[in-house]
C-alpha positions as CSV (number, residue, x, y, z in Angstrom):
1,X,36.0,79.8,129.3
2,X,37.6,77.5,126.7
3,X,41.3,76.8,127.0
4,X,43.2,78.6,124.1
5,X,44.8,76.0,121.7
6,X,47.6,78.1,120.5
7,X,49.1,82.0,120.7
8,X,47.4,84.7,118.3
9,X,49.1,85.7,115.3
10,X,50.0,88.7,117.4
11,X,51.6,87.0,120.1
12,X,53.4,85.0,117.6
13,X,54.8,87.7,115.8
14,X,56.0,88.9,119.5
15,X,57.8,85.7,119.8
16,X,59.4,86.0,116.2
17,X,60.8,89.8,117.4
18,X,61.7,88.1,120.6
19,X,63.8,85.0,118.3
20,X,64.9,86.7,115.5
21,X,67.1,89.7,118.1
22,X,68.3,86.4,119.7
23,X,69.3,84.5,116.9
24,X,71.1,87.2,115.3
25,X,73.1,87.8,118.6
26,X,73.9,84.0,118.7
27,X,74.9,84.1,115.0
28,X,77.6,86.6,116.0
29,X,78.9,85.0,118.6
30,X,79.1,82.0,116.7
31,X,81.2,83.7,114.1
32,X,83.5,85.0,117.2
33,X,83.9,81.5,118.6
34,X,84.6,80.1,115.4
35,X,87.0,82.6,114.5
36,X,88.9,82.4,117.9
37,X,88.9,78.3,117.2
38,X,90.3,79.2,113.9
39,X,93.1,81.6,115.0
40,X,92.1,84.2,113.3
41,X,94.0,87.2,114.0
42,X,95.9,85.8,116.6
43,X,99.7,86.6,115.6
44,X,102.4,84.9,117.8
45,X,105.4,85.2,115.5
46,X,107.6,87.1,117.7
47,X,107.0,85.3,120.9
48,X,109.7,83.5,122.2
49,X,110.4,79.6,121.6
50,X,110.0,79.0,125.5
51,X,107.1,80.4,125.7
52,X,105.6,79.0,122.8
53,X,105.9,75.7,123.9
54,X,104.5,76.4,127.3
55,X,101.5,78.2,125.8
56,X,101.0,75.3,123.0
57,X,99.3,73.1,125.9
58,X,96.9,76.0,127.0
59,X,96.0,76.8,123.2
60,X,95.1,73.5,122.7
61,X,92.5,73.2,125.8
62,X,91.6,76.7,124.7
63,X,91.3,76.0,121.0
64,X,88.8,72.7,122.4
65,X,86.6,74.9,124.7
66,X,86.2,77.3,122.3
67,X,84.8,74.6,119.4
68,X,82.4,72.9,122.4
69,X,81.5,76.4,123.0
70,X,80.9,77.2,119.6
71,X,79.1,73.8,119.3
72,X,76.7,74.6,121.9
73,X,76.0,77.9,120.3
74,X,75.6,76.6,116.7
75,X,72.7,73.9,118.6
76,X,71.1,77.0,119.9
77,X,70.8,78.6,116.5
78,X,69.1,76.0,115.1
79,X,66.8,75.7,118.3
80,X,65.9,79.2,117.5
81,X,65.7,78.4,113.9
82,X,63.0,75.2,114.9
83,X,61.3,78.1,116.8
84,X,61.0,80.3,114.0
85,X,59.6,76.9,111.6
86,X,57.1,76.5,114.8
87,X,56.2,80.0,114.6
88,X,55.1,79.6,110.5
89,X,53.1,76.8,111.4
90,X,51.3,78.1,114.1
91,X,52.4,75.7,117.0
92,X,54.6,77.4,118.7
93,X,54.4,77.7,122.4
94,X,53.0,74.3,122.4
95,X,54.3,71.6,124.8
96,X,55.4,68.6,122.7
97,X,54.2,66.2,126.1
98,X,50.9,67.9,127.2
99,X,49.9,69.6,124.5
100,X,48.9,72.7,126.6
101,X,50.3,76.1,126.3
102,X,53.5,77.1,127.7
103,X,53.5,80.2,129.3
104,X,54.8,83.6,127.9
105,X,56.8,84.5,130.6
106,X,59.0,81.1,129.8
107,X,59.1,81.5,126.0
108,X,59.7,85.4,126.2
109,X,63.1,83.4,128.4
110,X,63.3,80.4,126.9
111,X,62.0,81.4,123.3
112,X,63.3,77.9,121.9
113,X,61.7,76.0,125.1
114,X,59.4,73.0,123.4
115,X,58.0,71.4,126.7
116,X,56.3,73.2,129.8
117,X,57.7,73.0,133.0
118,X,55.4,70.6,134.4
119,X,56.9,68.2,131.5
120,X,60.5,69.1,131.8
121,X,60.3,68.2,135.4
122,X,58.6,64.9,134.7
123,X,61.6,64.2,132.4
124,X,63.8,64.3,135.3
């Protein structure tokens, strides 16, 4: 039996389900993130001097977690987004080392994943 070259149209449009419920969860915690990096709705007028000043140093590290968080969420959007492009042109689920199939039970995990296992561990 021949090795299949890519995933059915079927199986694709199982992956693009799969990508688009995830991207639009990752799209609204980006706009959370982004938000809480912004300060929106975050009201501290009537907290005392002392206390502001003590809090200023946490709301800074805060503030720069929140924008590497948001960051790291905005890369996985457009991972998902790549995913999506893949999925129009028919190659996704195709390892960009091998060029062999990567298994559904890692894509319907890793929807955005671009290389096999057996690549990713010869990366490392």
């Amino acid at each position: 039996m021949e090795e299949k070259k890519r995933y059915s149209d079927a199986e694709l449009e199982e992956f693009r389900a799969i990508i688009v419920e995830k991207l639009a969860k990752a799209q609204e915690e980006y706009e959370h993130l982004r938000q809480m990096v912004a300060g929106e709705g975050n009201d501290d007028n009537d907290t005392s001097p002392l206390f502001k000043v003590l809090e200023e140093g946490a709301s800074v590290l805060n503030k720069e977690e929140m924008g590497r968080l948001a960051q790291r969420q905005m890369k996985y959007i457009q991972n998902l987004k790549a995913a999506l492009v893949r999925i129009e042109n028919k190659t996704y689920g195709i390892c960009r080392e091998t060029g062999k199939l990567i298994p559904k039970e890692r894509l319907r995990v890793v929807p955005h994943a671009t290389l096999s296992i057996e690549a990713k561990e010869k990366k490392k």
